[in-house]
N, C-alpha and C positions, 0 to 999 in steps of 0.2 A: 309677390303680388303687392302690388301698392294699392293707399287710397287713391279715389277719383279728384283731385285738389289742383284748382289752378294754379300756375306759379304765384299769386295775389293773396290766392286763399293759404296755401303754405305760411309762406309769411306771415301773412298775419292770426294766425290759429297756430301756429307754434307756439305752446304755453308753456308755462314754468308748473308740471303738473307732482301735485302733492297728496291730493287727497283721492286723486283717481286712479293710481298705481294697482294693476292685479296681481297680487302677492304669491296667489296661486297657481300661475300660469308659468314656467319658464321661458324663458329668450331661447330660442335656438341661435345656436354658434353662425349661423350661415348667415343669418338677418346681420349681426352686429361686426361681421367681417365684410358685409355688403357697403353698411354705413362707414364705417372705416376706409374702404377703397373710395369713397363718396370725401369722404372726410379728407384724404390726402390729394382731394383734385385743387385743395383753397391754395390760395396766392400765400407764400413765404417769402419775405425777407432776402432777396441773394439768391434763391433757390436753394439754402443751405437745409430744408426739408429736418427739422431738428424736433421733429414732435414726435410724440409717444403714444399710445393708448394700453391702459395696462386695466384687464379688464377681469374681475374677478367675480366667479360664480361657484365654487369650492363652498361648501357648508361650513367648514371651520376656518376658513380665513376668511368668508363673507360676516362670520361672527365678529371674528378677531376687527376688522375694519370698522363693523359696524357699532363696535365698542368704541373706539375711536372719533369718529362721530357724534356718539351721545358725552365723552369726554370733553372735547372740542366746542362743542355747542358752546356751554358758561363762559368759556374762553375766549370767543369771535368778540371783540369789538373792534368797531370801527371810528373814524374820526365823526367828534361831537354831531349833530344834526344842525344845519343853520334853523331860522326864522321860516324860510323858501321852501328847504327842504319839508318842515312838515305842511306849509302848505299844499305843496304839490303830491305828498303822500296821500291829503286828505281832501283834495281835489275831490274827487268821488268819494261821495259819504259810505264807509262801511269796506273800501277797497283795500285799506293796510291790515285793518282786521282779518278777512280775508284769506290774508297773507302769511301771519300770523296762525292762523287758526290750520291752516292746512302744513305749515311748519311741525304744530303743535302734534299734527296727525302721523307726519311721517314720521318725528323722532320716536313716539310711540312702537311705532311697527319698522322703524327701520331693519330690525332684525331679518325680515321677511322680504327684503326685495331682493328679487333673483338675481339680479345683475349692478354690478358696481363698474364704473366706466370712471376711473383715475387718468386724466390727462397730463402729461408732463413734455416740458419742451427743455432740449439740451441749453445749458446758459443760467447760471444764476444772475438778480436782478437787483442784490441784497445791498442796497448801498450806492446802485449805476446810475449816472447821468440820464437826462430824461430821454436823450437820444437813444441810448442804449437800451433801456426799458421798453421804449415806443417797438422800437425792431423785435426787444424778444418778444414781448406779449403779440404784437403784431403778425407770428409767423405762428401762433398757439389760438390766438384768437378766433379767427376765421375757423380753423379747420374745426375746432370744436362747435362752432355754431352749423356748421356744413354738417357734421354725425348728428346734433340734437335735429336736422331739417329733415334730415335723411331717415330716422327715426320716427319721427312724427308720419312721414310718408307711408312709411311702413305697420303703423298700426301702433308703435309703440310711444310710452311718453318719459321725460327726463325734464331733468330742473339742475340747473346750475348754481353750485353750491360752494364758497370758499371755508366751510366748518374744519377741515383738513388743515390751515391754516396755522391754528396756534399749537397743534401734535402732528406738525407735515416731516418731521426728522423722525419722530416714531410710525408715522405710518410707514414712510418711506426703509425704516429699517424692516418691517413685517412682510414688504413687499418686493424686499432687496435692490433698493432700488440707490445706487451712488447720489447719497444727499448732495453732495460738495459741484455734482455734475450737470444734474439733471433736477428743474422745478416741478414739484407740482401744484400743477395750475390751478387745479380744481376737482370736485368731487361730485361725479354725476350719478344717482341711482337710474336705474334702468327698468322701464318693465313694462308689460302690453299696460295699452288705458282702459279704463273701464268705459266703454262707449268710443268715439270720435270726434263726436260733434263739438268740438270745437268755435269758439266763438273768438270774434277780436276782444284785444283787453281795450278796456275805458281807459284812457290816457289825456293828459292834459293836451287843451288844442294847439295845432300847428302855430298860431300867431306867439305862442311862447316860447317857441324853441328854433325859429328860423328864423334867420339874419340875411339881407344882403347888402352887399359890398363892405359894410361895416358893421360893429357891435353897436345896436341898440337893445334895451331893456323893453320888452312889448308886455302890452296886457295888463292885469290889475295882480294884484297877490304883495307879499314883502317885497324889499328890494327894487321898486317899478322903478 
């Protein structure tokens, strides 16, 4: 059974959900093999279908993982933040907070969520031309956003996570998974939401991020 959701409403109420996970409810196997056959309908690359879903719900390896995780976290960085970047983070007053704060919730309880959804696509990226990167992420990309839509449909919510990142060769050894072969992409928790109702996110307006025929810089913020 799915929610009642226009294809509009999907879209846009697919959240990056943190602090509304029910910990105490489990996924059944059927739901997350539904989104899965949902998930390998997305467009790949060649049709070379090189993706993965490795999905764990075992009490001691959902530990094991989930150690990993809370290791991982201190780890994650990213490239410095521009000028732009925190403007538009802080476009909506209170919206990176947020963000933050429901991070803050889930590393807390991560121990608790039922379901762990590890994406991985055959191909490593470590070093490849942009060409090369563009195809692999490009054939992992979609299908992973196809399972979080599919899931949402279904009652359940998920947040897309690269905390796996700086301990992706020791997850990958827990989970048996040929490092040298196969990427993983990402690290999704999984779990019904508490409620649906779902709302769009506050996002900076259109005139800042669409361009025609050429690049121009629209709007006010740094960088104009």
């Amino acid at each position: 059974m799915t929610l009642d959701l226009t294809p509009d409403q999907l879209l846009s109420t697919t959240r990056a959900v943190r602090k509304r996970l029910d910990f105490d409810r489990p996924v059944p196997r059927s739901l997350i093999e539904e989104c899965v056959d949902l998930a390998t309908q997305a467009p790949t690359g060649r049709n070379r279908q090189r993706w993965h879903f490795l999905v764990v719900t075992e009490e001691a390896q959902r530990r094991a993982v989930a150690d990993i995780f809370l290791r991982a976290l201190p780890l994650t960085t990213g490239h410095p933040l521009t000028e732009r970047d925190a403007w538009r983070m802080n476009y909506h007053a209170d919206s990176t907070e947020r963000v933050f704060d429901g991070l803050r919730h889930l590393a807390a309880h991560i121990h608790r969520v039922p379901a762990f959804v590890i994406p991985g696509v055959e191909g490593r990226t470590d070093g490849a031309p942009v060409a090369e990167q563009a195809g692999t992420w490009g054939s992992i990309l979609p299908a992973v956003w196809s399972f979080m839509l599919a899931a949402r449909a279904r009652g359940l919510g998920t947040t897309w996570t690269t905390a796996q990142g700086p301990l992706e060769r020791e997850l990958a050894e827990i989970l048996g998974v040929p490092h040298d072969d196969i990427m993983l992409a990402a690290f999704l928790p999984l779990a019904y939401t508490i409620g649906t109702d779902f709302r769009p996110a506050r996002r900076i307006p259109r005139e800042h991020v669409l361009h025609w025929d050429r690049w121009e810089q629209h709007g006010s913020g740094p960088d104009r």
